[in-house]
Steps between C-alpha positions, in 0.01 A plus 500: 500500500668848377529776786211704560479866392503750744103593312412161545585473859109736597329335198221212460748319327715480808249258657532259199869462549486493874318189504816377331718672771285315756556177415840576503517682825273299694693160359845730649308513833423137577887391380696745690327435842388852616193315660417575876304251739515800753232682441317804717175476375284451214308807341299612248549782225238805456705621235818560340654884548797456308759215348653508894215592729141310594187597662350199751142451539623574894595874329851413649729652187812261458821596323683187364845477639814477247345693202434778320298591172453774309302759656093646370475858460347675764446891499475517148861328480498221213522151563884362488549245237385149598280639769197417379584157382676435810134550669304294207737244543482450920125519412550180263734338740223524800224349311135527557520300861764799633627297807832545589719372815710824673843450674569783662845654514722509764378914490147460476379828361673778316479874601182559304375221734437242226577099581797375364489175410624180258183456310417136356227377282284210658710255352864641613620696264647746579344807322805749522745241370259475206446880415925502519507208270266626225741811503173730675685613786794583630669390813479765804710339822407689801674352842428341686219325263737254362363170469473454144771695410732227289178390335367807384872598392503210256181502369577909450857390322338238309264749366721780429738252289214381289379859427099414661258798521705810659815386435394554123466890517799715480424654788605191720845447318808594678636834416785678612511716778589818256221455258201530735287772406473816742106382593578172501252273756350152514732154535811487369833337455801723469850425503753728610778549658539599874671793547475618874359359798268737719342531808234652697319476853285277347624318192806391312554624156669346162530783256529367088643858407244745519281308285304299813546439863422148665317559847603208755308593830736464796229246670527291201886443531468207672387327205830638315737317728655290220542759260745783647396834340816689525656258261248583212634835465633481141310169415295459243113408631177358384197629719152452433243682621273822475651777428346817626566873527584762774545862388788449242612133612384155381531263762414123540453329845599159571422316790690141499821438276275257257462814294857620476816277340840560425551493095799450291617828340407339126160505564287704303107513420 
């Protein structure tokens, strides 16, 4: 099956393919293990809000742990790329029945005060593993939430090699560090190369030039303690992650080393 087109990923067609993508995905699932006998509770879905966030019948909103997918417009703000079929295609995944089984994450609920939790269809699978699998979502490791972590990786890696849904559009391809564009937002991956190592009352910063700044929060370094950060300065990196922008800086905050690695200086997009 060729790549999908970046107009393809919030059309009708979409849900043709994905069936495809499901089979796939939900095929990945049941090999590789990411199964849980563990469960909280079982629930029921009201509706979908978006490709990463339901509504129970309960009205409890729950936020699934270890992704993230594009984001709807809200304000008048268009829809990001993939958004909408990221929604249609939880939708398809749920069925008709809508029962799910919750694990809850080691932190329950997020500051919005929405459940986090491992979400699995009635039958095991495990519904974020699937979404990363059929290339709808990207992976979003927030300690200390990090059961699944190695699974979700692989079925993330797996879908990035094999160019599935996002990892077709352009947008999702790594660029360099010195060719983002001044208004630059959304997920990313950017290699560059680290060029000072900063720090502030409440974070530690990896400057790539002055083209983007990686935020590490000082309460997160704990999770860093096998890579040491001072030695990066004049490595080259791959991070992955949103990028986002204060005043006249584009930063991008990581929160576990999963989304950072060390790359030869030959690399190039």
């Amino acid at each position: 099956m060729p790549p999908l087109s970046r107009k393809t990923l919030d059309t009708g067609v979409f849900l043709l393919l994905s069936v495809c993508f499901y089979t796939s995905a939900l095929n990945s699932a049941t090999a590789a293990g990411c199964r849980s006998g563990d469960f909280d509770r079982t629930a029921r879905v009201k509706h979908v809000i978006d490709g990463d966030t339901l509504f129970l019948e309960n009205r409890e909103k729950i936020r699934l742990i270890g992704i993230d997918t594009p984001e709807l417009g809200r304000d008048g703000k268009p829809d990001e790329p993939g958004g909408r079929a990221a929604k249609a295609s939880l939708e398809m995944l749920l069925g008709a029945d809508k029962r799910i089984r919750l694990q809850y994450g080691r932190q329950r609920r997020d500051r919005h005060g929405r459940g986090l939790a491992y979400v699995f269809m009635a039958n095991g699978v495990n519904i974020q593993q699937s979404l990363l699998s059929a290339g709808l979502a990207t992976p979003l490791t927030i300690p200390p939430n990090l059961d699944y972590l190695p699974c979700y990786q692989k079925a993330a890696q797996l879908a990035r090699e094999q160019g599935r849904g996002l990892w077709s559009d352009p947008d999702y391809q790594i660029k360099r560090a010195e060719a983002l564009g001044e208004y630059e937002q959304g997920y990313r991956q950017i290699l560059g190369t680290v060029t000072r190592l900063g720090q502030s009352k409440s974070s530690v910063w990896l400057e790539l030039g002055r083209a983007l700044v990686i935020r590490i929060r000082r309460a997160d370094l704990v999770y860093f303690n096998t890579l040491e950060l001072e030695e990066l300065v004049r490595q080259t990196v791959l991070v992955r992650g949103r990028v986002y922008r204060v005043k006249d800086q584009l930063r991008i905050r990581i929160s576990h080393p999963s989304a950072l690695s060390i790359q030869p200086d030959k690399i190039s997009p």
